[in-house]
C-alpha positions in Angstrom: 0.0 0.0 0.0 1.4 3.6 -1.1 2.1 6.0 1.9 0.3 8.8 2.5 1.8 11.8 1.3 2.9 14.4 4.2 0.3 17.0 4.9 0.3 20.9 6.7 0.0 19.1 10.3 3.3 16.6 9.4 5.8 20.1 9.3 3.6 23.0 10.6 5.1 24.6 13.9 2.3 23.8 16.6 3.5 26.6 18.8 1.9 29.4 17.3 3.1 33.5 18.5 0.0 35.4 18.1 -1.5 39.3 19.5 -4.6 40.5 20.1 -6.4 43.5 17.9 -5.5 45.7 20.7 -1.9 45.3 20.7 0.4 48.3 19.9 2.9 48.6 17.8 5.8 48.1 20.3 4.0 45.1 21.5 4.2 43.6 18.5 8.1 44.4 18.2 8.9 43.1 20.8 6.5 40.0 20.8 8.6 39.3 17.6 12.0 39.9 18.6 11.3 37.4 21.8 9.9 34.6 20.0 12.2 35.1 16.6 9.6 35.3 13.9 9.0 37.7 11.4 5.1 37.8 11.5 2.1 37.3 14.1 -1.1 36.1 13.2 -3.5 38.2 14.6 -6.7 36.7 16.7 -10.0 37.6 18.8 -12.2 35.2 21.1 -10.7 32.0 21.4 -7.9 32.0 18.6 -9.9 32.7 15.4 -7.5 34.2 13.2 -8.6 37.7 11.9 -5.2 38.7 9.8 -1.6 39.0 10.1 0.9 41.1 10.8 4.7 40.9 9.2 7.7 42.8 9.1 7.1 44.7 5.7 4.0 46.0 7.4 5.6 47.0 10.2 8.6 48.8 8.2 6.2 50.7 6.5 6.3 53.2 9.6 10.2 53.4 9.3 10.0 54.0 5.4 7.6 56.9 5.7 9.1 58.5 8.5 11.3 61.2 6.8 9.4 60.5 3.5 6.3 62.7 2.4 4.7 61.2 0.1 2.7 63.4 -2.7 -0.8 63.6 -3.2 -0.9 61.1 -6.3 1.4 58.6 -4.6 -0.4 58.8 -1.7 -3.4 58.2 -3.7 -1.7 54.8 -5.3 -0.5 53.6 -1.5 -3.6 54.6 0.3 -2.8 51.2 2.0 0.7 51.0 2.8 0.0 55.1 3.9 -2.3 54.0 6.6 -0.8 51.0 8.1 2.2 53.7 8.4 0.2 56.2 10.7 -1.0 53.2 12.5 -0.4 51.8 15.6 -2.9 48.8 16.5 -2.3 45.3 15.1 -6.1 45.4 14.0 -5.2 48.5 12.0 -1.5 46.6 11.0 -2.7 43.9 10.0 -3.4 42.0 6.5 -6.7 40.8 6.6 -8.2 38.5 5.9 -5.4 36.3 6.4 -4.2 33.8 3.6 -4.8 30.3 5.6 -4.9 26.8 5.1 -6.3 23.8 7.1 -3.9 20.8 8.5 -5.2 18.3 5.9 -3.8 20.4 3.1 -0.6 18.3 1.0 2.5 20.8 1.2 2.3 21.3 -2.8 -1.2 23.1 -1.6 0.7 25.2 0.7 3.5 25.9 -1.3 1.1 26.9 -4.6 -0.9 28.9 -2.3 2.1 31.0 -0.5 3.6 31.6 -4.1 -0.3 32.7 -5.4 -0.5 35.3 -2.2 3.4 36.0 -2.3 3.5 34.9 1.5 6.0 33.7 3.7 4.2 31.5 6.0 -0.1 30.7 6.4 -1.6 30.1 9.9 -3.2 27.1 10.0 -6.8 26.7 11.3 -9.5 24.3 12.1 -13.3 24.6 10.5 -13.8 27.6 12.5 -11.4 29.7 11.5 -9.2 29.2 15.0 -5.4 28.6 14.9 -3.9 25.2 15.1 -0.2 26.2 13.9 1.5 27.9 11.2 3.7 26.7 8.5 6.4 28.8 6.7 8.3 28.2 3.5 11.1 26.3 5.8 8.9 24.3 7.1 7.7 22.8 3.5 11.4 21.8 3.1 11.7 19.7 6.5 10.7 17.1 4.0 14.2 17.5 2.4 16.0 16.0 5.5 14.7 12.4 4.9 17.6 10.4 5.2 18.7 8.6 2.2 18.3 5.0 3.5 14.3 6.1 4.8 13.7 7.1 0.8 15.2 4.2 -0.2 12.8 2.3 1.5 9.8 4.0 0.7 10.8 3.7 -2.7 11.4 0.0 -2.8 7.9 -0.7 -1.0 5.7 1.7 -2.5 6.8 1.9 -6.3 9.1 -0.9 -6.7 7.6 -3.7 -5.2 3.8 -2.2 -6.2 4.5 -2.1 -9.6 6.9 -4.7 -10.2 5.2 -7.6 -8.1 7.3 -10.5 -9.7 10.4 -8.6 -10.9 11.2 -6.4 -8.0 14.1 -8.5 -6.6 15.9 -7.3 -9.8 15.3 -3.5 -9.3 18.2 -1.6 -7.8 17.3 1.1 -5.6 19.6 3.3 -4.7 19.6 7.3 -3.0 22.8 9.7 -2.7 22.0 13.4 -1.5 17.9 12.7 -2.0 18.8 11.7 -5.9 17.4 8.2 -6.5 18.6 6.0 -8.8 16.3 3.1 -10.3 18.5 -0.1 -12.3 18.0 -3.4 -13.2 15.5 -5.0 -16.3 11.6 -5.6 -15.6 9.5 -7.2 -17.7 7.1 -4.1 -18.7 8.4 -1.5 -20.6 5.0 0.3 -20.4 5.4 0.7 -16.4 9.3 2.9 -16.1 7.8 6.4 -17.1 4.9 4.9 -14.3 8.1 4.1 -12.0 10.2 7.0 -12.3 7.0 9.2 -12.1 6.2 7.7 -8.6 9.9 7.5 -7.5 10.0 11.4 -8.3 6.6 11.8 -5.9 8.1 10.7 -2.9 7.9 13.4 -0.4 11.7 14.4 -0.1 12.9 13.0 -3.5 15.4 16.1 -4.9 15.2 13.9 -8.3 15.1 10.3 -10.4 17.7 8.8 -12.9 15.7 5.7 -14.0 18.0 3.2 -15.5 15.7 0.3 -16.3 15.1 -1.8 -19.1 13.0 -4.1 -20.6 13.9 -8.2 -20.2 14.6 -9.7 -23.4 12.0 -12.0 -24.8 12.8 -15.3 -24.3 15.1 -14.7 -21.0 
């Protein structure tokens, strides 16, 4: 049987640094500075998340402070010009907030970060309230799969799956993520099928897929 694939909830950070609406602007320094991050969600009630707050928001008071800005370009940044002259997280924040649930796979995540041009997404249940929060590093924990554990996975889930009689004579072998697949089987139609799975595996940099097709008549 094929593994599941790794979801939000295998890599997210379930310790999740977050501020109320009320919090002022050198709350929310700080609160980042303690905990090392470079954004907040933002929640009310019992962890709902309402937005977010990030550095380039905060920077924006620090880039207008010596700089006026004219009438027409204050016109095209009517945003970026109010978060600047603000001092809440409710008026700081990015709302709503770009989130995804737990059960999401991490090509989800990553498609939707790169679709918002986000660093990280809180994570939340059906409700809307916080379970974690996953950043781009956290999509590529996947990465540090030792080569022996993707050689494995490999070998039981797409070797031995597709290859039920033959599999003894497929060579599996991983350096630095890269797996390598050798040896003859007896279908030709099935090693784009192979290489395609090998390549799925969660933490698989890339494939070389060496097989070839058994003779007839050996």
């Amino acid at each position: 049987m094929t593994a599941q694939p790794f979801t939000v909830a295998d890599v997210m950070t379930k310790k999740v640094v977050a501020v109320l609406p009320g919090a002022d602007f050198k709350e929310i320094v700080a609160t980042m500075e303690r905990w090392k991050v470079s954004a907040v969600p933002v929640v009310e009630g019992e962890g709902r998340v309402v937005g977010i707050v990030s550095e380039a928001d905060l920077l924006l008071k620090e880039e207008f402070h010596e700089h006026r800005l004219g009438l027409v370009e204050q016109m095209r940044r009517l945003d970026a010009t109010a978060k600047a002259g603000s001092r809440r997280a409710a008026d700081l924040m990015t709302s709503p907030a770009v989130t995804i649930r737990r059960g999401a796979s991490l090509p989800q995540a990553a498609r939707l970060m790169a679709t918002h041009r986000v660093k990280r997404l809180p994570v939340v249940d059906a409700s809307g309230t916080v379970q974690g929060i996953v950043s781009r590093s956290d999509l590529l924990k996947v990465f540090l799969r030792s080569d022996q554990e993707l050689a494995a996975e490999v070998l039981r889930d797409v070797v031995e799956h597709l290859f039920p009689l033959s599999h003894r004579e497929v060579g599996v072998q991983v350096d630095a993520g890269v797996v390598t697949l050798s040896g003859e089987v007896r279908d030709s139609a099935l090693i784009p099928v192979a290489a395609r799975l090998a390549r799925a595996v969660e933490g698989v940099v890339d494939v070389k897929c060496e097989l070839t097709t058994r003779k007839a008549g050996t």
